[in-house]
C-alpha positions as CSV (number, residue, x, y, z in Angstrom):
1,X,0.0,0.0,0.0
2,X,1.0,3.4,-0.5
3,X,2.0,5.9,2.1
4,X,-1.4,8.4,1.4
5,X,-3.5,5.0,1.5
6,X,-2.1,4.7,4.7
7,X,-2.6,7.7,6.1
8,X,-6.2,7.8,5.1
9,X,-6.8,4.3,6.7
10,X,-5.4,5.8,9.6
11,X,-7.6,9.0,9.6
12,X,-10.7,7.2,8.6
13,X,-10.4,4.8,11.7
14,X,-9.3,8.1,13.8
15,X,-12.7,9.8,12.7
16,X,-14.7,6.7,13.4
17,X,-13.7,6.1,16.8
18,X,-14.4,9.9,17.7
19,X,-17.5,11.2,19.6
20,X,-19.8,13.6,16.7
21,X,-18.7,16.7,19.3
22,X,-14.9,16.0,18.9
23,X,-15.4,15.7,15.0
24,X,-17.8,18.8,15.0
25,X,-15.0,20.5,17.1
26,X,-12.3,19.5,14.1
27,X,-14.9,20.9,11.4
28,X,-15.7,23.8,12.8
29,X,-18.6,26.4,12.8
30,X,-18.7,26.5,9.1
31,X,-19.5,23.5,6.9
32,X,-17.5,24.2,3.6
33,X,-19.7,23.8,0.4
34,X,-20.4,20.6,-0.5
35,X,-23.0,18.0,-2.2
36,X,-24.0,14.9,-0.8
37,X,-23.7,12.1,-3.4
38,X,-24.9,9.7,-1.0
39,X,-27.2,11.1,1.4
40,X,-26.5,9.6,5.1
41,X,-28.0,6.5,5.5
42,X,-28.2,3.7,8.4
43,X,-28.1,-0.2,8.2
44,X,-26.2,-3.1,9.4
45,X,-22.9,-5.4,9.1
46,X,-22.4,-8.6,10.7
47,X,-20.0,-8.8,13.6
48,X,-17.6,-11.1,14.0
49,X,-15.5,-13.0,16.9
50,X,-12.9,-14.9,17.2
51,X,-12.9,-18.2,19.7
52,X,-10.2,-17.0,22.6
53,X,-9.6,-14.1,20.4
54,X,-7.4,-16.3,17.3
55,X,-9.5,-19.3,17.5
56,X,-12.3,-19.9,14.7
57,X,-14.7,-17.0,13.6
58,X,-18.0,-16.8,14.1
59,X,-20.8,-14.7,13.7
60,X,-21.2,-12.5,16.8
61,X,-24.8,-10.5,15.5
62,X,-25.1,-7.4,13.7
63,X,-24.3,-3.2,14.3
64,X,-25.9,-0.6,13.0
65,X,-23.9,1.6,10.7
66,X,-24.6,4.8,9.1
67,X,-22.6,5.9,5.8
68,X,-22.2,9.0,4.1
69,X,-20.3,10.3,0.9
70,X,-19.8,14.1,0.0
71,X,-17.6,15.8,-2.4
72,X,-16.3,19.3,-1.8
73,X,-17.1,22.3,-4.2
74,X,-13.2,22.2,-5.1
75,X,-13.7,18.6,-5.8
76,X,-12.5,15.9,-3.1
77,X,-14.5,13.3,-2.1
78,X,-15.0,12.1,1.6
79,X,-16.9,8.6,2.8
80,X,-17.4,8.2,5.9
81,X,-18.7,5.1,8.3
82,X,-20.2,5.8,11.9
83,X,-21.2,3.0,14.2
84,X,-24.7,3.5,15.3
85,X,-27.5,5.6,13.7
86,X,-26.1,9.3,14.0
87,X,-26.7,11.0,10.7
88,X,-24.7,13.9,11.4
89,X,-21.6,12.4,12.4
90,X,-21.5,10.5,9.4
91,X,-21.5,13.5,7.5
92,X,-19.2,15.8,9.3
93,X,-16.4,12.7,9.1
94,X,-17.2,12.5,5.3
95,X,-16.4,16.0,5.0
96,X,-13.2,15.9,7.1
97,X,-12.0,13.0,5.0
98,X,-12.1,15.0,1.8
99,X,-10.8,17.8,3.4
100,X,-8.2,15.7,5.2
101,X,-6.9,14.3,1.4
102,X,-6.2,18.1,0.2
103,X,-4.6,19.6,2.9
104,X,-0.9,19.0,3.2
105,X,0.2,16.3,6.7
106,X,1.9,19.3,8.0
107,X,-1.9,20.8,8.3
108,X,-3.5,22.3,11.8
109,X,-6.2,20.1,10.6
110,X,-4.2,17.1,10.6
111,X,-2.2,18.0,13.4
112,X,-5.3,18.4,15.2
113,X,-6.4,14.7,13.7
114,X,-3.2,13.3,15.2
115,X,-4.1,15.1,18.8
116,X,-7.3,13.4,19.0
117,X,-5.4,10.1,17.9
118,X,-3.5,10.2,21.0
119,X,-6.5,11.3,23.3
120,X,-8.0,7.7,22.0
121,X,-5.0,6.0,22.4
122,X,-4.5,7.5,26.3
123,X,-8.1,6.7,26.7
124,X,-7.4,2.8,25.5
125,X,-4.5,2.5,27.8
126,X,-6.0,3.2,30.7
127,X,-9.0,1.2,30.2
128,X,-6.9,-1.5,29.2
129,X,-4.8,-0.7,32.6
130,X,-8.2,-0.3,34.9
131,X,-9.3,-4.2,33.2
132,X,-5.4,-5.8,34.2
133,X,-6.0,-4.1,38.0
134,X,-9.4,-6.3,38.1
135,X,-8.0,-9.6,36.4
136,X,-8.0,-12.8,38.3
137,X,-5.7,-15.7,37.8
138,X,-6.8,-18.9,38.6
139,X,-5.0,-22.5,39.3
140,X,-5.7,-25.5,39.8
141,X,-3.9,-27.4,42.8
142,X,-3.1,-31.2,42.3
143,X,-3.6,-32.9,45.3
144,X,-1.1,-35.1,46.6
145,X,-0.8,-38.4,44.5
């Protein structure tokens, strides 16, 4: 894969993990101009797990997922995907995508992207750190033979 392929897989997950207030926040108070080519729009994938995590897959049930796809007056286009049904988030991410794939990486808008990347991450670690504190290790004793 190329480097911009990357950096757009990276942005795109970014934007999906993020609440609609921190991507509004990122937008700003002015949508640019832009026409939706695919109007936001709400349905469902199939989840799936893995036995213990690597094991076999299986089907786990389905999300609800809302997509969107805009292209910006100056001509970029942004797709976006946002777990549950909001409408709005969908659409703000679709437009920070295109905007993200104009604007150079040295960008306030994707410094700001990369901020909000480490806010997640920071948030991950200590959830991750706040499950270890409550895990339980359990062994079996072999009575004498």
């Amino acid at each position: 894969m190329t480097a911009p392929t990357i950096d757009r897989q990276r942005w795109m997950a970014i934007l999906a993990r993020a609440s609609r207030a921190e991507i509004a926040e990122l937008v700003g108070p002015e949508l640019p101009r832009h026409d939706l080519l695919k109007a936001p729009e709400t349905g469902t994938v199939m989840v799936e797990g893995r036995a213990g995590g690597a094991g076999r897959r299986f089907n786990l049930g389905e999300a609800t997922v809302t997509r969107c796809v805009v292209r910006l007056s100056d001509g970029p286009m942004g797709f976006s995907y946002a777990l549950g049904r909001d409408a709005r988030k969908a659409r703000l991410a679709a437009i920070l995508d295109a905007r993200l794939q104009r604007e150079e990486v040295t960008s306030p808008l994707h410094r700001a992207v990369s901020d909000l990347a480490a806010r997640q991450g920071a948030a991950r670690e200590l959830a991750s750190r706040q499950a270890a504190a409550t895990k339980v290790d359990f062994f079996t004793l072999v009575r004498g033979a």
